[in-house]
VOMIZA-702520 format. One record per residue: x, y, z of N, C-alpha, C in turn. Coordinates in steps of 0.1 Angstrom, whole numbers, padded with zeros to 4 digits, always signed. Example, Ala and Ser with C-alpha at 12.3 -4.5 7.8 and 13.67 -1.06 7.14 Angstrom:
<nodes>
+0132-0057+0078+0123-0045+0078+0132-0033+0078 +0128-0022+0071+0137-0011+0071+0129+0000+0079 
</nodes>
This chain:
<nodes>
+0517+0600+0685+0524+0593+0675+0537+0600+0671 +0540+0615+0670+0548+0622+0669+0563+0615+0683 +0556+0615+0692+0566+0612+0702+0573+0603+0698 +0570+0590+0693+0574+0581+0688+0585+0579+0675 +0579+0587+0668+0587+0592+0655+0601+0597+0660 +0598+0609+0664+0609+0615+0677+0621+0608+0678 +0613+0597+0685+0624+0588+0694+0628+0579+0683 +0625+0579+0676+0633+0571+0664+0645+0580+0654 +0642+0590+0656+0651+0598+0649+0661+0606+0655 +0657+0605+0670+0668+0613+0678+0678+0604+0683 +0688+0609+0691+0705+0602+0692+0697+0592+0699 +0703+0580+0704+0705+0570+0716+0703+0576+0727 +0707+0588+0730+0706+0592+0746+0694+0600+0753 +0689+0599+0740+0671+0608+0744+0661+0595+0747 +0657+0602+0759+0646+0590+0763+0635+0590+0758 +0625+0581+0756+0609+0584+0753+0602+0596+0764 +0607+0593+0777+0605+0602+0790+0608+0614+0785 +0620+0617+0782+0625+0638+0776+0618+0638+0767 +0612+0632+0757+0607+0634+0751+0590+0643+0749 +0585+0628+0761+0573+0636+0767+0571+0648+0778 +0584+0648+0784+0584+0658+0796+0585+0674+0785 +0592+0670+0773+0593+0684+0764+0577+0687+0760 +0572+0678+0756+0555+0676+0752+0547+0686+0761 +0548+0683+0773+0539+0686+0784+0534+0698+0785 +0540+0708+0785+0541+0725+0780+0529+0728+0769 +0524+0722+0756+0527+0729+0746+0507+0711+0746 +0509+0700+0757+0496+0695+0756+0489+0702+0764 +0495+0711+0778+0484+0714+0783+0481+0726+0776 +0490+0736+0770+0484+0745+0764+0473+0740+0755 +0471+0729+0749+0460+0721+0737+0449+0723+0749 +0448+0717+0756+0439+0712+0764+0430+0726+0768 +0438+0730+0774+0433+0746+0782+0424+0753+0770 +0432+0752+0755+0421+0754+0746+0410+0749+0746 +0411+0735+0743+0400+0726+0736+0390+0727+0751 +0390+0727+0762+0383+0735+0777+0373+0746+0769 +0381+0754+0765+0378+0772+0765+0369+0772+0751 +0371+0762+0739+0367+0760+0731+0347+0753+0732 +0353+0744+0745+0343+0739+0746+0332+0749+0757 +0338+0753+0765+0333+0757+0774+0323+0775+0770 +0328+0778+0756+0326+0788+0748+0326+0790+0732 +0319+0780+0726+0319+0774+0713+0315+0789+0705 +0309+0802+0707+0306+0813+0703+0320+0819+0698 +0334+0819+0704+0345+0817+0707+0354+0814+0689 +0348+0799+0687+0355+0795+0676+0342+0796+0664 +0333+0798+0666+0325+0801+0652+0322+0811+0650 +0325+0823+0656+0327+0835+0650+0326+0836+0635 +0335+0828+0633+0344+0833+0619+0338+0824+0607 +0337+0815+0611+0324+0810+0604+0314+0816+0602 +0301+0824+0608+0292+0829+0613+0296+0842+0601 +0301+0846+0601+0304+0862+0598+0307+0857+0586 +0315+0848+0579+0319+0847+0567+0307+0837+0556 +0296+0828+0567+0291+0824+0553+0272+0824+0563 +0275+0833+0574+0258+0838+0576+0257+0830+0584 +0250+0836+0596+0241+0823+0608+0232+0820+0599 
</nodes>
């Protein structure tokens, strides 16, 4: 949705394409998380775990 917004606020000469080609970097870093997240859920509840008790 962001992308979208983007392209409504940036000059005429920005495509929806630069737009998402700037994206790309910063989704697969998301992804590679939400993988590592999933693939090792011990990982993101830590901090939970420790702050209110398994």
């Amino acid at each position: 949705m962001s992308a979208f917004y983007l392209k409504g606020v940036s000059p005429p000469h920005v495509t929806l394409n630069q737009i998402f080609a700037g994206m790309m970097p910063y989704m697969v870093i998301v992804i590679i998380c939400m993988v590592i997240m999933y693939l090792w859920p011990g990982m993101t509840l830590w901090l939970p775990n420790y702050l209110y008790g398994a």
